[in-house]
C-alpha positions as a Markdown table, in Angstrom:
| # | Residue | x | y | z |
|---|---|---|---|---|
| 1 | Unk | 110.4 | -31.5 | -175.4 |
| 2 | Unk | 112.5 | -33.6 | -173.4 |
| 3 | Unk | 114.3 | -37.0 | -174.1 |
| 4 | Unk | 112.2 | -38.7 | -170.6 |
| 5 | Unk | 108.5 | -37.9 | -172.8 |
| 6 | Unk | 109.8 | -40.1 | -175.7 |
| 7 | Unk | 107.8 | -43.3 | -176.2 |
| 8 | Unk | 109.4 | -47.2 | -176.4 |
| 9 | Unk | 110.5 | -47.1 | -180.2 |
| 10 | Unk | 110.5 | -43.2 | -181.0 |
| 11 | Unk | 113.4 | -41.6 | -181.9 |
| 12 | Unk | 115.0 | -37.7 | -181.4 |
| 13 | Unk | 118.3 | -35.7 | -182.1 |
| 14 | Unk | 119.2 | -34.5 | -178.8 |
| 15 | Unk | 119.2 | -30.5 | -179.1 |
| 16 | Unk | 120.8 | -29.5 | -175.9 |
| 17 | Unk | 122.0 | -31.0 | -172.5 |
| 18 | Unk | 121.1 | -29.3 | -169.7 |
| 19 | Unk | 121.7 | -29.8 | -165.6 |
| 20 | Unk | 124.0 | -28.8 | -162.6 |
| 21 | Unk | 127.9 | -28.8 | -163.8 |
| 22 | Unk | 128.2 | -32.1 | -162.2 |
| 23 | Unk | 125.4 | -34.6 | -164.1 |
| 24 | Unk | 125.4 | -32.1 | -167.6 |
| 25 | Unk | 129.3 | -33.5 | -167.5 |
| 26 | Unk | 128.3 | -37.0 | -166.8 |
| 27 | Unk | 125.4 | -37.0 | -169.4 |
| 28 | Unk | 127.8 | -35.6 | -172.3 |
| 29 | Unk | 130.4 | -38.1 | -170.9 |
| 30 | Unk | 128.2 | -41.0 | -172.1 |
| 31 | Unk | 127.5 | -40.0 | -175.4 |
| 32 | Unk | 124.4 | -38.0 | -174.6 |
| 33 | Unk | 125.8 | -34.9 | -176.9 |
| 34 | Unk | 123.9 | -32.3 | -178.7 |
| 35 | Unk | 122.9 | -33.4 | -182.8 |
| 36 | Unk | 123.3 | -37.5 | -181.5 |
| 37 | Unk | 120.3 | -39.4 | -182.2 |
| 38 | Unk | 118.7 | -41.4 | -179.9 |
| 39 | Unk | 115.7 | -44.1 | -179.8 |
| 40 | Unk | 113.7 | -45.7 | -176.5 |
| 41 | Unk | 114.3 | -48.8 | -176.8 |
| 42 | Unk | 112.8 | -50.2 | -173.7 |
| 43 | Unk | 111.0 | -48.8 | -170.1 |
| 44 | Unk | 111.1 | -50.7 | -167.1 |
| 45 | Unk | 107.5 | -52.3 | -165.9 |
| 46 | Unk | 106.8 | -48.8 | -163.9 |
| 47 | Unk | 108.3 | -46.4 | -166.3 |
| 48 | Unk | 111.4 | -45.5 | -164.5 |
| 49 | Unk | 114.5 | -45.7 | -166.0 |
| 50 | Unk | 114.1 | -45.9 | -170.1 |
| 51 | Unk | 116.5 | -47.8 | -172.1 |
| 52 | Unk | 118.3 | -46.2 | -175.0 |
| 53 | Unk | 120.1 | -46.8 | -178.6 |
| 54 | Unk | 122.9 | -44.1 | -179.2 |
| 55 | Unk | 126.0 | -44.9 | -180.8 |
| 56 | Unk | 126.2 | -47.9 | -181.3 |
| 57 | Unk | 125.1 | -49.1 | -177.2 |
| 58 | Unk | 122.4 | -49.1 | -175.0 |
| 59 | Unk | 122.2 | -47.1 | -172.2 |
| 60 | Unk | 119.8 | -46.9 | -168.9 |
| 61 | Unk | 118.7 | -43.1 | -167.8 |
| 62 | Unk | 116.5 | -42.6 | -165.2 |
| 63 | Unk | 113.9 | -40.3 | -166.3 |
| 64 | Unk | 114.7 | -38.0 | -163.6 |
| 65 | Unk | 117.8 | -37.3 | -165.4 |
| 66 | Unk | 116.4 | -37.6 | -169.6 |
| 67 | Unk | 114.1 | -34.2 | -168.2 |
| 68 | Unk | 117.4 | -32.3 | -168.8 |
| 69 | Unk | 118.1 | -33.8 | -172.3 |
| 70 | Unk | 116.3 | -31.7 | -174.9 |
| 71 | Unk | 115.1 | -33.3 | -177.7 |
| 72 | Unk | 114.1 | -33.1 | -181.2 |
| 73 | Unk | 111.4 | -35.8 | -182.3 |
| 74 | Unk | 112.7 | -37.4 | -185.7 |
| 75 | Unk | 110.7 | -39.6 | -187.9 |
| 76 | Unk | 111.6 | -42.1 | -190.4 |
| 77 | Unk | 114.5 | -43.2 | -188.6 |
| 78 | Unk | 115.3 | -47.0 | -190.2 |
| 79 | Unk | 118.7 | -48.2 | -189.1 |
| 80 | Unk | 121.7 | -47.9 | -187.7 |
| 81 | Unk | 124.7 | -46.6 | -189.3 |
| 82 | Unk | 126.5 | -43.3 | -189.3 |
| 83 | Unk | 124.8 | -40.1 | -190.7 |
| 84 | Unk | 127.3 | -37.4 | -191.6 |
| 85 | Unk | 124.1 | -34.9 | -191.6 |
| 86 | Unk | 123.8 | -34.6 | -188.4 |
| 87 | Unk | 127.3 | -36.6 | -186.7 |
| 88 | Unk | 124.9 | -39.3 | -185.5 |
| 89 | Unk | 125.0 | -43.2 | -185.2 |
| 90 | Unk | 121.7 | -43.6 | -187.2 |
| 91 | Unk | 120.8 | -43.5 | -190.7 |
| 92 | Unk | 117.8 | -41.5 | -191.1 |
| 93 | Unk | 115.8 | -39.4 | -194.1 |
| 94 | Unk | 116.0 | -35.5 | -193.6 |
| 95 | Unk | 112.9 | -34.0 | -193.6 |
């Protein structure tokens, strides 16, 4: 599954970043590294480009992009903080 299928208010650890040398740099340059978990937070009117919570910010990704962000689909995600489990910005239970 990729990051760009999540639905406004899921969550997911990213798994693995993929893409050209170029945008896989830029992608892991804002924050968007392997075991971080991330949440939807918001989609423009037509879809296209998704807000998300990570770390601490928001942060705008075309979806075109989020298809090379693979994903892990976490539930029971409740609030922010800092998980040591998994080197996250989220407090979450471990299934």
């Amino acid at each position: 599954m990729n990051l760009g299928e999540l639905k406004v208010g899921q969550s997911a650890i990213i798994t693995a970043v993929n893409g050209q040398k170029a945008l896989r740099g830029h992608l892991l340059d804002m924050g968007l590294t392997p075991r971080t978990c991330v949440k939807v937070s918001a989609k423009a009117p037509m879809g296209d480009p998704i807000e998300l919570s990570l770390r601490g910010y928001r942060l705008t990704l075309r979806l075109e992009d989020a298809a090379n962000i693979e994903i892990e689909p976490q539930v029971n995600i409740s609030c922010t903080g800092r998980c040591s489990e998994c080197a996250s910005n989220v407090k979450h239970k471990h299934s």
